[in-house]
Every structure is written in structure tokens, then in C-alpha cells.
Z-matrix of the N, CA and C atoms (Angstrom, degrees):
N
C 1 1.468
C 2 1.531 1 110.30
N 3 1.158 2 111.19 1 133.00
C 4 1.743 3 137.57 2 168.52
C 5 1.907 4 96.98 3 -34.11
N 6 1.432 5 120.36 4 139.53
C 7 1.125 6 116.70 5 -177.29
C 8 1.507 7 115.57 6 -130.13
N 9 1.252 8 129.91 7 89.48
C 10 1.607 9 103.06 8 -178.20
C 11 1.330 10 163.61 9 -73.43
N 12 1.223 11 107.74 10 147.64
C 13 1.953 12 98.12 11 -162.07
C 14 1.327 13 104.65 12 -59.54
N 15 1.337 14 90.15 13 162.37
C 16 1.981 15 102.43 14 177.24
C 17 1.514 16 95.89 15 -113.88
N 18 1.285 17 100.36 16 96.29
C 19 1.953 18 103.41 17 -160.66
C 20 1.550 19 90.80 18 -102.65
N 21 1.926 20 106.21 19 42.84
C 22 2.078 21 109.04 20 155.84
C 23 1.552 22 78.01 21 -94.66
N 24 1.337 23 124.22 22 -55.26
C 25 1.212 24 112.75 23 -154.27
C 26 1.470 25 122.98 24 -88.07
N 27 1.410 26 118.59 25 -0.49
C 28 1.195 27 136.44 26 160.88
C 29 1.657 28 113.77 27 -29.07
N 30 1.568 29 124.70 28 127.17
C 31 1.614 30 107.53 29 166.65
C 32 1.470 31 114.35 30 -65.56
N 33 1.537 32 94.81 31 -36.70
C 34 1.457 33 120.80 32 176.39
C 35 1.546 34 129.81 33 -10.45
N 36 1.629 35 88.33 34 -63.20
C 37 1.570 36 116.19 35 -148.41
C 38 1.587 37 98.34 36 -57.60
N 39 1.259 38 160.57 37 -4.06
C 40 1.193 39 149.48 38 168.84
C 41 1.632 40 81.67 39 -64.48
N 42 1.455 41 119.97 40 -85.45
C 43 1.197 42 127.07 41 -148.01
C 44 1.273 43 114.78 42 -75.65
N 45 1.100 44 117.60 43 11.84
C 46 1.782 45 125.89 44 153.76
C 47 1.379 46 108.05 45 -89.35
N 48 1.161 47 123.09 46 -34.82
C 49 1.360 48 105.89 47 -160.24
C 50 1.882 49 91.65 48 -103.98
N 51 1.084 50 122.35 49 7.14
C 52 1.631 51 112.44 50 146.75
C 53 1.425 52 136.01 51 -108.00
N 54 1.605 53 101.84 52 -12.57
C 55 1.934 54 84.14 53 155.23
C 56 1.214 55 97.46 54 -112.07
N 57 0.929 56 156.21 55 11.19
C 58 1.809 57 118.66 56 153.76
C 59 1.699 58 106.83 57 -80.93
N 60 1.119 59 120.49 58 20.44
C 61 1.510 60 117.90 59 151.54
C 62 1.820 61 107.64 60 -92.93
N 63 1.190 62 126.59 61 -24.90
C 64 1.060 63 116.87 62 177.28
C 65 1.243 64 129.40 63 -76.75
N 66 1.481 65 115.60 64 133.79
C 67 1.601 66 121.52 65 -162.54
C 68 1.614 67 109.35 66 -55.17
N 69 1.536 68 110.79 67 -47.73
C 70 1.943 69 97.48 68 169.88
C 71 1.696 70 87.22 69 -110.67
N 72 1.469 71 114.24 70 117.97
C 73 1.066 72 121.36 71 156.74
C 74 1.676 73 150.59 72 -101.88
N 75 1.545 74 76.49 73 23.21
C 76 1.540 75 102.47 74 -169.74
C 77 2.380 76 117.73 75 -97.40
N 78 0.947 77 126.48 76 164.64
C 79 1.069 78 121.11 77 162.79
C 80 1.865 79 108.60 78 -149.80
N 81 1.377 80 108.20 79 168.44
C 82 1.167 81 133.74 80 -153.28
C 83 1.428 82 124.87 81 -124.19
N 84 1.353 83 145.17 82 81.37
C 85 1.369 84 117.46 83 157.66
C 86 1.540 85 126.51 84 -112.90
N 87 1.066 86 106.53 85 -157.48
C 88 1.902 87 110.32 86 -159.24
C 89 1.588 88 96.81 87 -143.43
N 90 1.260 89 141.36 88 156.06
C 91 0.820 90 152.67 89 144.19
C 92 1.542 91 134.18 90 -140.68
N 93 1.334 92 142.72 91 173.75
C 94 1.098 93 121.65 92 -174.41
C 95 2.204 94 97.39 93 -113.09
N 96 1.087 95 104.08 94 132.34
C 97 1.663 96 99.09 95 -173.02
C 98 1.471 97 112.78 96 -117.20
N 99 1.265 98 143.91 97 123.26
C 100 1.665 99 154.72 98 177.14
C 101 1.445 100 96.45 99 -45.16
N 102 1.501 101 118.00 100 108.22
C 103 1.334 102 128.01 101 156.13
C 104 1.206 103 123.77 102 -88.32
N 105 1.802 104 125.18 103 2.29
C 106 1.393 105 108.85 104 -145.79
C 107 1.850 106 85.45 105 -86.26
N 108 1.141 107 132.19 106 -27.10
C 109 1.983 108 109.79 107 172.69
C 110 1.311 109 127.95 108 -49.67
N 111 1.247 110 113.39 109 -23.65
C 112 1.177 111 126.12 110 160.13
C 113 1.177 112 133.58 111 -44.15
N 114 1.313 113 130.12 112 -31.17
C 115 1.797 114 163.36 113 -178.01
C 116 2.133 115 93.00 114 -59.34
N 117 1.724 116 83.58 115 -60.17
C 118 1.625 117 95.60 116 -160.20
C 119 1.519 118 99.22 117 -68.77
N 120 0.967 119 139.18 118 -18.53
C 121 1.632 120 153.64 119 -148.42
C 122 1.743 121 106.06 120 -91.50
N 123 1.559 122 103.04 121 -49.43
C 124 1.191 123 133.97 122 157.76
C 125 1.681 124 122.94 123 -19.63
N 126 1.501 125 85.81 124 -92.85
C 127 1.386 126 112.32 125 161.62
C 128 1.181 127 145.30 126 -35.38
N 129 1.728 128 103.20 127 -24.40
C 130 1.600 129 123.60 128 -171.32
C 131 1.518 130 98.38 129 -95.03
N 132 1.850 131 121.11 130 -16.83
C 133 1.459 132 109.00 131 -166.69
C 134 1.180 133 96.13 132 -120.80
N 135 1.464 134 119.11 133 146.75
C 136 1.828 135 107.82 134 153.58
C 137 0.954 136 125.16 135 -79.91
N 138 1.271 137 125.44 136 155.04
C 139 1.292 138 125.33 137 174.83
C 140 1.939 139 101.11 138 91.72
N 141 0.770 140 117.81 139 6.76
C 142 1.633 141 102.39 140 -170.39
C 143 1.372 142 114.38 141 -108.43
N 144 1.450 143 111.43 142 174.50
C 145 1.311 144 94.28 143 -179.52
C 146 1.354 145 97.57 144 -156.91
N 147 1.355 146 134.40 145 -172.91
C 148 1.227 147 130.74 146 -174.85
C 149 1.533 148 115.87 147 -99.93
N 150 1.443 149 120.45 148 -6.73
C 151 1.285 150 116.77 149 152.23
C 152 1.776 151 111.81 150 -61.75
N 153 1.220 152 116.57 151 -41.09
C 154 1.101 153 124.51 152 -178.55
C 155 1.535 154 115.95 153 -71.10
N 156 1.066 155 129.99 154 -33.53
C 157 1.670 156 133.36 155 178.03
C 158 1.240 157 97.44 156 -104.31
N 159 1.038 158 149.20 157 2.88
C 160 2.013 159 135.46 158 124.23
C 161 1.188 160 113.14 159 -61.83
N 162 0.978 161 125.55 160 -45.82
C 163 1.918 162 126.68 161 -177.10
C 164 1.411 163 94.74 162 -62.26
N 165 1.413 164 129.76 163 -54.82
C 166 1.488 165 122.29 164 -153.85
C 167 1.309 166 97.32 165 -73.97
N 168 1.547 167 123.94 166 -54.11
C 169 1.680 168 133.21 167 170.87
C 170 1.447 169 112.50 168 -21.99
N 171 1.426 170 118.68 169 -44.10
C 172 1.852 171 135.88 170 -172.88
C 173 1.612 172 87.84 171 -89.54
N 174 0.781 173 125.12 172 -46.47
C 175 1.786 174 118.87 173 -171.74
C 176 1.538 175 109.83 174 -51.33
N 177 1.337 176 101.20 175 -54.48
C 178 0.981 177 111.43 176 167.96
C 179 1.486 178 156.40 177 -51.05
N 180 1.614 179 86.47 178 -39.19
C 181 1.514 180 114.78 179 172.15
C 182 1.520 181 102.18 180 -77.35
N 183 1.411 182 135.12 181 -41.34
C 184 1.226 183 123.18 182 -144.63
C 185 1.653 184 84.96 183 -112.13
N 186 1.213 185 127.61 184 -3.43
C 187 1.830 186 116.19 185 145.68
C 188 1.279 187 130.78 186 -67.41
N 189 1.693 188 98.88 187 -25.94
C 190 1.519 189 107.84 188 -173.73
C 191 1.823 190 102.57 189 -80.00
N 192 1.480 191 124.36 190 -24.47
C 193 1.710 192 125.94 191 173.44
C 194 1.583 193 99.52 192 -96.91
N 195 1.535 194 99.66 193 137.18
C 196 1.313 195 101.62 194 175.20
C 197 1.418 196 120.30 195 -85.87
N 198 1.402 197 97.55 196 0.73
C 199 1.624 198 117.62 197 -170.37
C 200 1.422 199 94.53 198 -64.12
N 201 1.423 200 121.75 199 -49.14
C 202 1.550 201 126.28 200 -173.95
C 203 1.561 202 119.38 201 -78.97
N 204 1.739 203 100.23 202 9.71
C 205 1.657 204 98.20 203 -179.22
C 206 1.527 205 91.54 204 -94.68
N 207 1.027 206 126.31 205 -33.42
C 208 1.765 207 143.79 206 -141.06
C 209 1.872 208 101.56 207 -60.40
N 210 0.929 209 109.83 208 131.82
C 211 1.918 210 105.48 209 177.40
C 212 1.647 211 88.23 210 -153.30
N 213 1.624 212 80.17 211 130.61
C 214 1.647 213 129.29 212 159.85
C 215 2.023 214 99.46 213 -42.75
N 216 1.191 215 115.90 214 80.21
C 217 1.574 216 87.35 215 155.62
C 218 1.854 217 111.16 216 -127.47
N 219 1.457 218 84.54 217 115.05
C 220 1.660 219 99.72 218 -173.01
C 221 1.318 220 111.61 219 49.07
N 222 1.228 221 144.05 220 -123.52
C 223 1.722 222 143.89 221 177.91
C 224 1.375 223 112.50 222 -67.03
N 225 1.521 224 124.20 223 -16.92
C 226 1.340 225 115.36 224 -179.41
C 227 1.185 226 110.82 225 -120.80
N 228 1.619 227 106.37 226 168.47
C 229 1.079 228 115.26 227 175.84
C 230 1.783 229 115.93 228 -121.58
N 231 1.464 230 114.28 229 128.28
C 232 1.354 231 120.19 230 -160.85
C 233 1.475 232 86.76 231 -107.15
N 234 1.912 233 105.46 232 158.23
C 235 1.382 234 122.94 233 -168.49
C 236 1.352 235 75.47 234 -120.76
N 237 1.159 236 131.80 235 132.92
C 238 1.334 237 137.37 236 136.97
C 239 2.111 238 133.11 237 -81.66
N 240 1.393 239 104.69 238 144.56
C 241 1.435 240 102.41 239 -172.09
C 242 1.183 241 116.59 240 -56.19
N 243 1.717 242 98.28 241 -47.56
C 244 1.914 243 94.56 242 -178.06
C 245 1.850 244 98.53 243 -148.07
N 246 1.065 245 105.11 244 154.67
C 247 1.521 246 101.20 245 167.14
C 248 1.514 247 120.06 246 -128.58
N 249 1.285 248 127.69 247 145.62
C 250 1.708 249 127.35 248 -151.47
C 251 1.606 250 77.29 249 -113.31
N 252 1.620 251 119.49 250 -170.37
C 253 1.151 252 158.69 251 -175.97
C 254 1.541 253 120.75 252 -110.96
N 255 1.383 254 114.82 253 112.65
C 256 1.771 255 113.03 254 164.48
C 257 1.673 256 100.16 255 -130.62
N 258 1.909 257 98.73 256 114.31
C 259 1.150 258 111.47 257 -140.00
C 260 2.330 259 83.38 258 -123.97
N 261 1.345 260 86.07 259 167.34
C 262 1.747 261 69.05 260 152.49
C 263 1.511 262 130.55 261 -139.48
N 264 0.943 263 134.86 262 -148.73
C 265 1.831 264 122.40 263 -164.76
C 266 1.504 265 95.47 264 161.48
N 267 1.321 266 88.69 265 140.16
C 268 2.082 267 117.06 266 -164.67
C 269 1.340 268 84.89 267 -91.07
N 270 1.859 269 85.39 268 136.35
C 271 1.513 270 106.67 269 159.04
C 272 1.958 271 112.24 270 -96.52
N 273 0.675 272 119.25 271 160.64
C 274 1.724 273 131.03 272 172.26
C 275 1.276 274 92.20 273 -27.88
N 276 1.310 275 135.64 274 -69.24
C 277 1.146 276 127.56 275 -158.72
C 278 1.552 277 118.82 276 -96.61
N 279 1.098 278 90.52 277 52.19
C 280 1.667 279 109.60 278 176.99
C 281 1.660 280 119.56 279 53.55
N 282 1.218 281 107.35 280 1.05
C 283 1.505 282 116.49 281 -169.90
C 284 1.785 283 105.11 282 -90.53
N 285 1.340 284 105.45 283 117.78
C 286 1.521 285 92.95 284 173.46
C 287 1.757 286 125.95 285 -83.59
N 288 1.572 287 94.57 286 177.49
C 289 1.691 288 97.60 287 -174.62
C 290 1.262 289 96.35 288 -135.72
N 291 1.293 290 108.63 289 151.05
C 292 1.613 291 121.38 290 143.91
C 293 1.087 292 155.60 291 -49.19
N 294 1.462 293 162.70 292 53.50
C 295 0.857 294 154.07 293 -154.65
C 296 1.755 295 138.94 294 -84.24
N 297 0.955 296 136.94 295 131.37
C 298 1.773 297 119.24 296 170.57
C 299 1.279 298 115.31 297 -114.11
N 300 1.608 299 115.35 298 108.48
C 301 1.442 300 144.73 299 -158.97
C 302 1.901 301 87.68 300 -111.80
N 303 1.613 302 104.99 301 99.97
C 304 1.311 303 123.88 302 179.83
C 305 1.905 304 105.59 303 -69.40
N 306 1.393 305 107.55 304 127.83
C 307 1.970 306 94.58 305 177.87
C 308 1.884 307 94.47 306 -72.67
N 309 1.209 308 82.96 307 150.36
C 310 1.671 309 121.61 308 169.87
C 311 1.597 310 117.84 309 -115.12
N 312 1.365 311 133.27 310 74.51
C 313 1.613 312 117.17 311 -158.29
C 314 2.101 313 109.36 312 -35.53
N 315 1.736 314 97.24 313 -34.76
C 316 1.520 315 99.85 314 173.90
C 317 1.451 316 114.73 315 -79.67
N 318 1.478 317 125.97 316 134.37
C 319 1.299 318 149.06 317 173.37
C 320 1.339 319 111.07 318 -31.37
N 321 1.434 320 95.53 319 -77.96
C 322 1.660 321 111.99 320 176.97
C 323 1.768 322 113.97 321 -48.91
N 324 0.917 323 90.89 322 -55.43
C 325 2.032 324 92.23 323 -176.85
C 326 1.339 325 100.21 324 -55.66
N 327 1.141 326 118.70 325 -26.14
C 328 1.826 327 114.34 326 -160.79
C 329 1.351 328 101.16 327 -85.60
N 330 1.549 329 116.60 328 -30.99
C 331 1.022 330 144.41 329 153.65
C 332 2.158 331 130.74 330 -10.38
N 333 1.717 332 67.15 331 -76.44
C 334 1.728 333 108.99 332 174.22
C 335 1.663 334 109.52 333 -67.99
N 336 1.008 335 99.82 334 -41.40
C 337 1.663 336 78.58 335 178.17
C 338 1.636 337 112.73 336 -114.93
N 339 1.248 338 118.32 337 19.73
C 340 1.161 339 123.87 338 174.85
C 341 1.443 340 93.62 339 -86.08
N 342 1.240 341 141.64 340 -89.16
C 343 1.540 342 139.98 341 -164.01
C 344 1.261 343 108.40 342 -42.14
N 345 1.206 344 136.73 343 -19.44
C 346 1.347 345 101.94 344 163.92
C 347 1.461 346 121.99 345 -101.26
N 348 1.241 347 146.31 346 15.01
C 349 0.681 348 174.20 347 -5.04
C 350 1.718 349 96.01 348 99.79
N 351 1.453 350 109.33 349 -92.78
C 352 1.647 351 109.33 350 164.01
C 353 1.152 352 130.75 351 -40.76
N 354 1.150 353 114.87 352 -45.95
C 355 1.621 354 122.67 353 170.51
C 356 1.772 355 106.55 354 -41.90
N 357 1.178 356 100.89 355 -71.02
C 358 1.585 357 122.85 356 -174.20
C 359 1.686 358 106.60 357 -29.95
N 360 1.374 359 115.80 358 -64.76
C 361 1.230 360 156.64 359 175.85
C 362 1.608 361 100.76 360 -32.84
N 363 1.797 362 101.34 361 -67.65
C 364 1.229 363 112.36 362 -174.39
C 365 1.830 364 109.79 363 -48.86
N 366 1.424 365 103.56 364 -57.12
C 367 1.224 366 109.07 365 -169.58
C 368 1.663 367 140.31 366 -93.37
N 369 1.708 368 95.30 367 17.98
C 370 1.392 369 134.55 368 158.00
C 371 1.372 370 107.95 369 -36.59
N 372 1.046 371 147.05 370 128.34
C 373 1.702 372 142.87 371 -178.49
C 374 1.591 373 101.26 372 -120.07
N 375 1.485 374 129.11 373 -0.62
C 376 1.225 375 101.95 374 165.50
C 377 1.638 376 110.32 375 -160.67
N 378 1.251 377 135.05 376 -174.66
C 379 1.169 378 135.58 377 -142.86
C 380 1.657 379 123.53 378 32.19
N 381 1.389 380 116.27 379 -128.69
C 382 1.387 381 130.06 380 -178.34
C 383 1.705 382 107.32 381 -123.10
N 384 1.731 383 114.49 382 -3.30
C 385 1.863 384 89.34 383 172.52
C 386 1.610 385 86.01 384 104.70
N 387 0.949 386 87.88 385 -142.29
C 388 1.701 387 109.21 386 -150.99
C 389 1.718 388 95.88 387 -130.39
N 390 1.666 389 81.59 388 78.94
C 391 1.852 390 103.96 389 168.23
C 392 1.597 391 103.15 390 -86.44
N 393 1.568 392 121.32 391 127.70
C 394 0.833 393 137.20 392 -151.77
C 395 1.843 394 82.11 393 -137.59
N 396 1.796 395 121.33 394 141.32
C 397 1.629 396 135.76 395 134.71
C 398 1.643 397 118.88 396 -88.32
N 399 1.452 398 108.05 397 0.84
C 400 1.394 399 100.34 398 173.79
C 401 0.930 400 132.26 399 -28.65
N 402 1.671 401 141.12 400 120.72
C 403 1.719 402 126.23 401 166.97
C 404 0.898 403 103.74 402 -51.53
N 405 1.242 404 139.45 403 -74.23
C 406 1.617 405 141.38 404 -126.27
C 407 1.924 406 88.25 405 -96.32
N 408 1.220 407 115.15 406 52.72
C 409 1.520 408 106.25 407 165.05
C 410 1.945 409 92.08 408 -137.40
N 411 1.383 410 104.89 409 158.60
C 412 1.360 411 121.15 410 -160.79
C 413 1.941 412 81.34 411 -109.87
N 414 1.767 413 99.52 412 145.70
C 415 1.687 414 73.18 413 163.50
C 416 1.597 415 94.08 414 -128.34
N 417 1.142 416 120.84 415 151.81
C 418 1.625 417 163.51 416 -135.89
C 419 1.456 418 100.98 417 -125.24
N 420 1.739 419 121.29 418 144.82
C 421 1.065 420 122.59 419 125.91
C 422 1.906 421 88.25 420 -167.85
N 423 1.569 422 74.41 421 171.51
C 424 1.754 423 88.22 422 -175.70
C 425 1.735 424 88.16 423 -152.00
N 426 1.729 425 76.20 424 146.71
C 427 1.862 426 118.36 425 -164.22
C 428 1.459 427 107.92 426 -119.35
N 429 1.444 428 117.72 427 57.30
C 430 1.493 429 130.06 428 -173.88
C 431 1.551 430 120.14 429 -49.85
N 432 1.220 431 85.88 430 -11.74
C 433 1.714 432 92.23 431 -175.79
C 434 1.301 433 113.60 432 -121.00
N 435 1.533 434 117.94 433 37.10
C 436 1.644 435 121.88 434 158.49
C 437 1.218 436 102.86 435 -168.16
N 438 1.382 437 126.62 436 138.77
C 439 1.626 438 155.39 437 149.84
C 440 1.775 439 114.35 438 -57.72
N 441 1.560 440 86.67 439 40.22
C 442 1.980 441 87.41 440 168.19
C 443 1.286 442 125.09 441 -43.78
N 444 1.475 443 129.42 442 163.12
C 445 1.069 444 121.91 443 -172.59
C 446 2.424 445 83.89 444 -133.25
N 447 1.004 446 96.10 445 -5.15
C 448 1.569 447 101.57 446 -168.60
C 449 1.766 448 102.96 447 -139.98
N 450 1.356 449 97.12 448 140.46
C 451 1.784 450 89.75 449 159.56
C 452 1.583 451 114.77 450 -169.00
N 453 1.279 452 130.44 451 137.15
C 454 1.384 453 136.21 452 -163.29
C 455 1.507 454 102.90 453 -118.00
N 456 1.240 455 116.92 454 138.64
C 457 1.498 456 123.29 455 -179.13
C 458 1.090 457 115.80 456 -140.46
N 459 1.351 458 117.02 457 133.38
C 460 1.327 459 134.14 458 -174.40
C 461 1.888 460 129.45 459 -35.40
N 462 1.334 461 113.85 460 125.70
C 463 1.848 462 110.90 461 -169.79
C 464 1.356 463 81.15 462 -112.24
N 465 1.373 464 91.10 463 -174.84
C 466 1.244 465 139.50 464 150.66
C 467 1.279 466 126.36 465 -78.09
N 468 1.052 467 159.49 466 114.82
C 469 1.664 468 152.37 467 167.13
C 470 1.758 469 103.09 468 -44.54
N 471 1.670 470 106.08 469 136.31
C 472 1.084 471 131.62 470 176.37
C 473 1.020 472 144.99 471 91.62
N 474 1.585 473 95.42 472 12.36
C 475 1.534 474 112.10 473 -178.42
C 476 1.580 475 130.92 474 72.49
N 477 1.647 476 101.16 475 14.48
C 478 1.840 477 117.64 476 -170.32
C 479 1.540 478 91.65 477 -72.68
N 480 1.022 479 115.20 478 -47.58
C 481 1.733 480 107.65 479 -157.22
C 482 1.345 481 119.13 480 -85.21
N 483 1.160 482 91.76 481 115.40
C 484 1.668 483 101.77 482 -171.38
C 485 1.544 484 110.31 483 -92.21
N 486 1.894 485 123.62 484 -16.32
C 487 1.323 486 103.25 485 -176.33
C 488 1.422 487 125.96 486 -74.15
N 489 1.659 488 100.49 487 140.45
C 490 1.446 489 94.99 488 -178.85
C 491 1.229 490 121.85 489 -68.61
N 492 1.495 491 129.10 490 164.35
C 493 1.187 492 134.72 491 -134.60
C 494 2.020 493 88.69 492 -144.54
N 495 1.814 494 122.01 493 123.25
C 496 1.193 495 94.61 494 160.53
C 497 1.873 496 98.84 495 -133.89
N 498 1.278 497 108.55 496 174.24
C 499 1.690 498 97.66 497 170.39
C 500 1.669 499 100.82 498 -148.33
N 501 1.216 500 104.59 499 146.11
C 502 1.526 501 127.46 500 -168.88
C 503 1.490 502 115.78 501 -86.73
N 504 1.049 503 145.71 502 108.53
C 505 1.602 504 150.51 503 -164.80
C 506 1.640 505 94.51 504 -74.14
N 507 1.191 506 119.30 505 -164.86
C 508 1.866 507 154.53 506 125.54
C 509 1.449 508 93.92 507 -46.06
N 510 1.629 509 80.81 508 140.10
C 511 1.702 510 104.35 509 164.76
C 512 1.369 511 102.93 510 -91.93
N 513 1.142 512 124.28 511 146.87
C 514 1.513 513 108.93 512 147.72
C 515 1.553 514 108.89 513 -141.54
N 516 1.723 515 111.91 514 154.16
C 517 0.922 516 115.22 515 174.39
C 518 1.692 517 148.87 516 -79.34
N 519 0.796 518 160.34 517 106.80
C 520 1.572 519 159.18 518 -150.61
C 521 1.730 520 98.67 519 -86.71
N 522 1.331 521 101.09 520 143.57
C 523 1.351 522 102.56 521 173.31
C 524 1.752 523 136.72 522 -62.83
N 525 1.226 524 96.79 523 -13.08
C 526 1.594 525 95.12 524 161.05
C 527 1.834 526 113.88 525 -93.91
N 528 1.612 527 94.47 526 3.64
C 529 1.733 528 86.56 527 147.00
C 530 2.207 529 84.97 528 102.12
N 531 1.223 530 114.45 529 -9.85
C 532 1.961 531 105.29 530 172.28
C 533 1.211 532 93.69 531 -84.34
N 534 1.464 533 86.80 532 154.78
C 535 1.785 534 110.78 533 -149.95
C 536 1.713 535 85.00 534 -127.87
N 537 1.595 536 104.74 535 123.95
C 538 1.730 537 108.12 536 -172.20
C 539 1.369 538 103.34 537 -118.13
N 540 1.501 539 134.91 538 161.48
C 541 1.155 540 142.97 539 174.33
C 542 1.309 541 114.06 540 -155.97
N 543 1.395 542 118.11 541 133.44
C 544 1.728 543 135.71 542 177.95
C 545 1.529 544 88.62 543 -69.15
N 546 1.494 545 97.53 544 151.82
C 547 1.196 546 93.50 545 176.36
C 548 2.222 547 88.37 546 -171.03
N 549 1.081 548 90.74 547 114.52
C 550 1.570 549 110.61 548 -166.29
C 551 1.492 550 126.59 549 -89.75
N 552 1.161 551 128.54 550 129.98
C 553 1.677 552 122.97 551 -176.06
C 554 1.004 553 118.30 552 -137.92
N 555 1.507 554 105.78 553 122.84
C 556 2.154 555 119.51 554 177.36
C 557 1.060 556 89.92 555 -131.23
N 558 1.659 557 77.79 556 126.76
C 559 1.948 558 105.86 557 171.48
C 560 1.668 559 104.52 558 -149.34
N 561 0.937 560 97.36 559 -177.88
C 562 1.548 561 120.11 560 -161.92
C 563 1.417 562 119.81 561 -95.44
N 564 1.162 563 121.05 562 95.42
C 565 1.632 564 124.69 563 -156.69
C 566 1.167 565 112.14 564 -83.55
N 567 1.537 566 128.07 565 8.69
C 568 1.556 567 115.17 566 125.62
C 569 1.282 568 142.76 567 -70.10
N 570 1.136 569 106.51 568 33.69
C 571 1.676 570 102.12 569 -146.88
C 572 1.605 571 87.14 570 -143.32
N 573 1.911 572 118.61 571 -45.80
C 574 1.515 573 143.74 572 -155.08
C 575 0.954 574 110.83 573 -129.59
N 576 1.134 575 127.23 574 160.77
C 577 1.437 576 135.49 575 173.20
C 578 2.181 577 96.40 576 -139.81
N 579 1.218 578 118.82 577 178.24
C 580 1.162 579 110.81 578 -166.39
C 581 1.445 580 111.18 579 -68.82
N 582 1.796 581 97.90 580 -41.78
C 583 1.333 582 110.85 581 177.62
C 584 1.664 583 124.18 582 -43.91
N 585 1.306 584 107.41 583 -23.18
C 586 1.737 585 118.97 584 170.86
C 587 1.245 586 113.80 585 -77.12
N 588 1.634 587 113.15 586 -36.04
C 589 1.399 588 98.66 587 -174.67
C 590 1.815 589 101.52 588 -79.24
N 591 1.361 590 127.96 589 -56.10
C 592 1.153 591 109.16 590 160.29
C 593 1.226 592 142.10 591 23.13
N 594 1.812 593 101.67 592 -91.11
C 595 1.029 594 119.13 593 152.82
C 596 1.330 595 144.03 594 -48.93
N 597 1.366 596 121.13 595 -13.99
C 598 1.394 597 142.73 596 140.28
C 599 1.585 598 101.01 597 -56.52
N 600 0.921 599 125.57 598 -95.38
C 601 1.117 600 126.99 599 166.42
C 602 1.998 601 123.67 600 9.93
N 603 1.458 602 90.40 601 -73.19
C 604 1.205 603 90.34 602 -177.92
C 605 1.957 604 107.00 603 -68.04
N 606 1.492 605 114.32 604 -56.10
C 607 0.872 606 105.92 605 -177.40
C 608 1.946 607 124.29 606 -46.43
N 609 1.265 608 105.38 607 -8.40
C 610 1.409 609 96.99 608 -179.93
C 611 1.416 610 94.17 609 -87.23
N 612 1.152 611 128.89 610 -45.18
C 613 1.733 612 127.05 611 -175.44
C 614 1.363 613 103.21 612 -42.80
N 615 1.215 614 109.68 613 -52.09
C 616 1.893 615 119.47 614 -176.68
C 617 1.451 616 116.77 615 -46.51
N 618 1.816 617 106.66 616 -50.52
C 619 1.205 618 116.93 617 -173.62
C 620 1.942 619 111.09 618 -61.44
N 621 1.640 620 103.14 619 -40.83
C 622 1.319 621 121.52 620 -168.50
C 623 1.546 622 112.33 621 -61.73
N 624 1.699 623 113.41 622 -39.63
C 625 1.398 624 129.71 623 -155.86
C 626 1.628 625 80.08 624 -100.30
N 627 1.277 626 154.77 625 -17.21
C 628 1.147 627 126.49 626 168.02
C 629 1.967 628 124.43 627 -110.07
N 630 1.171 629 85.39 628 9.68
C 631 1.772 630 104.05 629 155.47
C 632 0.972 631 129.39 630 -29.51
């Protein structure tokens, strides 16, 4: 169960209670992050793939900051226990879907019930899938076919939505063979400060390099 902050004792609370007055109160960065552990991670499961051990890598990371549990509801702010992924993924006919890919701290389990799940998704013939308002879901997408260095994703008007938002670039490779990927984050700067995303940040490197 959702827990709420006591935002008297918050360090926060100055800087919560001045951007969630601001009409876009959100900010954005990009970075480029070392995928090549990921390769070996792969290999060890069936069925997996590297869309799938980047998603779990971010699952992971953004369980390990509580900054990414935190949701906007009306005057408060709730910590949540864990938060999963609603990500999206092309059908044949170029039309995407929705999905909700639950975290598993284990690889393999996350694994196991992720593909079917995708499968399903894939072969959905109408609407958007499995549109979810869940708090405690992260929302996802990945842009396989460009090495962004920037990326903006769609709100809501008014500054309600507090879930963070990340999206996955192209890998590309470097000639001694490390394999890099953009990998982008909008969140809600009542909620974060940079130093949180950071720390996202690092913790996904952590999660990736011990794969």
C-alpha cells in the first residue's frame, strides 16, 4: 500500500510547493548509458531479449530511488512500494500497443511473464492494448531507430501527472566493440530534483554492469 509523505518534515517541501504551481512543471534529460552487459544477460535466459533486459535494468533502477516511487495525488504526495512498466511495442502494421510488463527483482521471472504479455499486445488488432492510469506504472517507449541526444513526451495539461516518463534510443556500437544507448528522463520537479535523476542514472549503470 501507497504511503504518505509527511511533507512538514520533507527537505523538499520549499521546492515542492513551487513547481507544482508551475503550469509545465516537469524537466528532461538524455544521456548516453553502456549496454554492452546486457548481451551476456541475454544469453543466460530464453526467451529474452534486449528490449526486455533494458526495461528490467530501468525497473530496477527506478525501485532502487524513491524519487521514482513518489506520485502527485492532489495535496499529497504518496511513496509507493514498487512500480512496474507500461511501455509500448509495434504491431505488423506499424500501429503501436500498450503493454504492462510487471518488475520481477529476478531476470528470468520478469522474463516469464513478460512474453506473454507481449505476444498478446503484439497481436491486438484494435485500439491501443492495455491503456492503463495506474500510479505505480512507469511509462516507457523506445525509438530503435535513432541515437537521440533529446526527447519530449506527451502530458496531460496542468501539471497532474507526475509519472515519470523514460524512452530507449539505438544501440550503437564503438569500435572496441561497447555497445551505448540514449536513454531519456521526464519527471516532475516537484517530486525530483536533478540529483534524483542522477541517481537513477547511476543506479541503472549498476543494475546493467551486474547483469
Amino acid at each position: 500500500m501507497p504511503k504518505p509523505l509527511d511533507l512538514a518534515a520533507w527537505p523538499r517541501r520549499a521546492a515542492f510547493e513551487h513547481f507544482r504551481q508551475l503550469a509545465h512543471p516537469f524537466f528532461s534529460l538524455c544521456a548516453p548509458v553502456d549496454v554492452t552487459a546486457l548481451a551476456w544477460q541475454v544469453k543466460r535466459h530464453p526467451g529474452a531479449t534486449l528490449f526486455l533486459a533494458y526495461h528490467h535494468a530501468a525497473l530496477r533502477a527506478a525501485n532502487a530511488v524513491d524519487s521514482f516511487r513518489l506520485r502527485l495525488v492532489q495535496d499529497q504526495v504518496m511513496l509507493h512500494e514498487q512500480v512496474d512498466a507500461s511501455t509500448t511495442v509495434l504491431r505488423a502494421d506499424d500501429s503501436i500497443a500498450f503493454v504492462t510488463l510487471r518488475y520481477e527483482p529476478d531476470f528470468g521471472r520478469f522474463v516469464e511473464r513478460a512474453l506473454p504479455a507481449l505476444d498478446a499486445a503484439k497481436r491486438s488488432s484494435t485500439g491501443m492494448g492495455e491503456l492503463s492510469d495506474e500510479p505505480v506504472l512507469l511509462h516507457m517507449t523506445t525509438i530503435p531507430w535513432l541515437a537521440f541526444s533529446s526527447f519530449s513526451h506527451a502530458r496531460s495539461a496542468g501539471g497532474t501527472d507526475s509519472v515519470p516518463k523514460l524512452a530507449f534510443g539505438k544501440i550503437t556500437q564503438e569500435a572496441d566493440g561497447r555497445r551505448w544507448m540514449p536513454v531519456a528522463v521526464d519527471v516532475h520537479h516537484a517530486l525530483m530534483d536533478g540529483l534524483h535523476v542522477g541517481r537513477f542514472y547511476a543506479e541503472l549503470a549498476a543494475a546493467i554492469s551486474s547483469a
